[in-house]
C-alpha positions in Angstrom: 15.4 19.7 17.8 16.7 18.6 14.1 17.0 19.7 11.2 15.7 17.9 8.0 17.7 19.2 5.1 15.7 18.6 1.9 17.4 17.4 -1.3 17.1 20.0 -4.3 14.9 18.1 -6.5 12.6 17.4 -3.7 12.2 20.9 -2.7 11.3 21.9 -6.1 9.1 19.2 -7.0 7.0 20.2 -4.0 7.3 24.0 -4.3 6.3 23.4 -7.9 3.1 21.8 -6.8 4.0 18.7 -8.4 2.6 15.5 -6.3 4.7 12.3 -6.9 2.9 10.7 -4.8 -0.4 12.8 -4.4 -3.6 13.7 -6.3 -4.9 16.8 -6.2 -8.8 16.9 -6.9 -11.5 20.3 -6.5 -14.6 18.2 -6.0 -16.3 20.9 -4.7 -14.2 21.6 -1.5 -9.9 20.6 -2.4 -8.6 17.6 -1.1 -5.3 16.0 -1.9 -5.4 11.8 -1.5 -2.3 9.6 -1.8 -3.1 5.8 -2.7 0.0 4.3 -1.8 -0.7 0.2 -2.8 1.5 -3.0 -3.3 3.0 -3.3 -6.7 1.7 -7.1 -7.7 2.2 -8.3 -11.0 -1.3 -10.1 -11.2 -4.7 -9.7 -9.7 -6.5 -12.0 -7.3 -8.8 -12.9 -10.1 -5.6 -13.5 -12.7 -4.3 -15.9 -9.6 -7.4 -18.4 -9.6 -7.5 -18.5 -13.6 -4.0 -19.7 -13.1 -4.6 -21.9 -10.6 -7.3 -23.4 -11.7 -5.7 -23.7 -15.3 -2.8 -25.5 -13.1 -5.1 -28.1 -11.3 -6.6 -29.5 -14.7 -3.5 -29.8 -16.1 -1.9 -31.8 -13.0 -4.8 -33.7 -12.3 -5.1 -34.4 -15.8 -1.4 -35.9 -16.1 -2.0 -37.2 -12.7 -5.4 -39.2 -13.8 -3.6 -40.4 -16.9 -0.8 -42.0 -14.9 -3.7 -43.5 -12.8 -5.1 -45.1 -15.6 -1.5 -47.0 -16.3 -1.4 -48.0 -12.8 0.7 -45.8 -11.2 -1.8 -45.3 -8.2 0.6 -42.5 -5.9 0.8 -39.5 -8.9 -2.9 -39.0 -8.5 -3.0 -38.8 -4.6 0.5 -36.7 -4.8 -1.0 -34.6 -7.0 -4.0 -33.6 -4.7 -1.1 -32.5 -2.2 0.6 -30.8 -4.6 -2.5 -28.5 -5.7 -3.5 -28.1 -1.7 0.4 -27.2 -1.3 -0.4 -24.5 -3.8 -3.3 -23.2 -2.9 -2.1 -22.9 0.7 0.5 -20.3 -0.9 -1.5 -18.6 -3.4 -4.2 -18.0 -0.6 -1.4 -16.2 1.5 -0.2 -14.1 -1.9 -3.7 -12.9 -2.5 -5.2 -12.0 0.5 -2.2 -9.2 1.0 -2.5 -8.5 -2.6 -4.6 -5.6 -1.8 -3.0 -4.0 0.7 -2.7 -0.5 0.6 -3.1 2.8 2.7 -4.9 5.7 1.7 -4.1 9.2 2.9 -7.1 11.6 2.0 -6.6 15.4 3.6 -9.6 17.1 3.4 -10.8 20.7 4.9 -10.6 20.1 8.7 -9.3 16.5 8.9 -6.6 14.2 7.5 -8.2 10.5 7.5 -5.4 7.8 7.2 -6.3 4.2 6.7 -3.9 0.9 6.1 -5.5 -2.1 4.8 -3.3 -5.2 5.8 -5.5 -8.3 4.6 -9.0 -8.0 6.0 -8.0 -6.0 8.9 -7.7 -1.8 8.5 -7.1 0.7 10.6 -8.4 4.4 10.3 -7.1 7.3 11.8 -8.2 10.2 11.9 -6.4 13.7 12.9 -7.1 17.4 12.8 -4.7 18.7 10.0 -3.3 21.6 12.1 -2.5 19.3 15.1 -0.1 16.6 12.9 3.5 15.7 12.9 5.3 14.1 9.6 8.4 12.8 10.6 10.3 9.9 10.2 9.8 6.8 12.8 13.6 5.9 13.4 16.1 6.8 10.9 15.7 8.7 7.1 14.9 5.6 5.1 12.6 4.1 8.0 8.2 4.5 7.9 7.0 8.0 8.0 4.7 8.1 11.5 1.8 10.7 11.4 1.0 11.6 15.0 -1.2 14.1 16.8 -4.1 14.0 19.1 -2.6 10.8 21.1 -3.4 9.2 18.1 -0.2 7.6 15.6 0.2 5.9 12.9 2.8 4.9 10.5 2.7 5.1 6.3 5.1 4.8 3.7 4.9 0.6 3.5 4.5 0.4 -0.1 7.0 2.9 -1.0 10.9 2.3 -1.6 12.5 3.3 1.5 14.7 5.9 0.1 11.9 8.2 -1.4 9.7 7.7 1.8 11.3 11.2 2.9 9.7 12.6 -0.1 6.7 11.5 0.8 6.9 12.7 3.9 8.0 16.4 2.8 4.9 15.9 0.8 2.7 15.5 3.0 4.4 18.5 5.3 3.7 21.0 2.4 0.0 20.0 1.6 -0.2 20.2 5.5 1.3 23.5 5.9 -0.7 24.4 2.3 -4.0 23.5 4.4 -3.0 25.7 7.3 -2.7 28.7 5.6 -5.8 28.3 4.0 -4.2 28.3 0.5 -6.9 26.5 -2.0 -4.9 22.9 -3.5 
C-alpha cells in the first residue's frame, strides 16, 4: 500500500469545494460532471469554410494557368486539394473528442468519445478506485466492478493528479451522503 501525498494548493482547492475541473449542478438530485475535451483552435464547421475558401482560390490560380497553357497546375492542383482534405478529414473527426464524467446519486457514468467510437462505463460510486495507471503524471484509471477505464486524455499530464484527487473527494463527498 502507498501513500499519495497531496500538494498544498490541491488539498485546499478541494477542501474548499472549488472544482477546477468539475461542475457542480442541484438539478433536482446533486450531480457533479467533468467535460474534459480537446483544446482545438477551430471548429469542424470553421475547417470546411477554410477549405473550401482554399479550393476556389487554388483551383482558380490553377484554371488561370490552364488558360495560358500550362496544362499540369490544374491536375496538380486537384492532388493538392485531395492531399488536404485527406488531412483535414483526420483533424476533424478527433476534433470532438472528449470524455465526460457525470457522478450522480447511485452511479458514476464515464464515457470517452474517440472519433465515432465511445465507450460508456458505468460503476457504483461506492465500489470505485481513482488512482493513477502507471506513474504520477500518467492517465488516471477508474476501476471497480471488473469494469476499468482510463481518463485524464485531454488534461496536461502534470495536473491529472488533481483531477484525480478530485474526483476521490466528490467520491468520498457521495459516500457520506453529504449534499454537492
Amino acid at each position: 500500500m502507498s501513500a499519495t501525498l497531496i500538494h498544498p494548493s490541491i488539498a485546499r482547492a478541494v477542501a474548499g469545494g472549488a472544482l477546477r475541473f468539475g461542475r457542480e449542478s442541484a438539478l433536482g438530485e446533486s450531480s457533479v460532471q467533468w467535460v474534459l475535451k480537446r483544446n482545438c483552435s477551430i471548429t469542424p464547421l470553421q475547417m470546411l469554410w477554410f477549405f473550401g475558401s482554399l479550393c476556389v482560390v487554388s483551383l482558380a490560380i490553377g484554371g488561370f494557368f490552364w488558360m495560358q497553357g500550362a496544362t499540369l497546375v490544374l491536375p496538380f492542383a486537384w492532388i493538392e486539394l485531395l492531399a488536404v482534405a485527406a488531412a483535414l478529414f483526420v483533424y476533424t473527426r478527433h476534433a470532438t473528442d472528449s470524455e465526460h464524467i457525470q457522478l450522480q446519486p447511485g452511479r458514476l457514468i464515464v464515457e470517452h468519445a474517440c472519433g465515432r467510437r465511445v465507450e460508456r462505463v458505468e460503476f457504483v460510486p461506492s465500489w470505485v478506485r481513482v488512482e493513477p495507471e502507471s506513474g504520477d503524471r500518467s492517465l488516471v484509471e477508474l476501476s471497480g466492478q471488473g469494469l476499468r477505464i482510463c481518463v485524464g486524455r485531454f488534461v496536461r499530464p502534470e495536473l491529472r493528479r488533481q483531477l484525480a484527487e478530485e474526483l476521490r473527494w466528490a467520491l468520498r463527498r457521495w459516500q457520506s451522503r453529504v449534499p454537492l
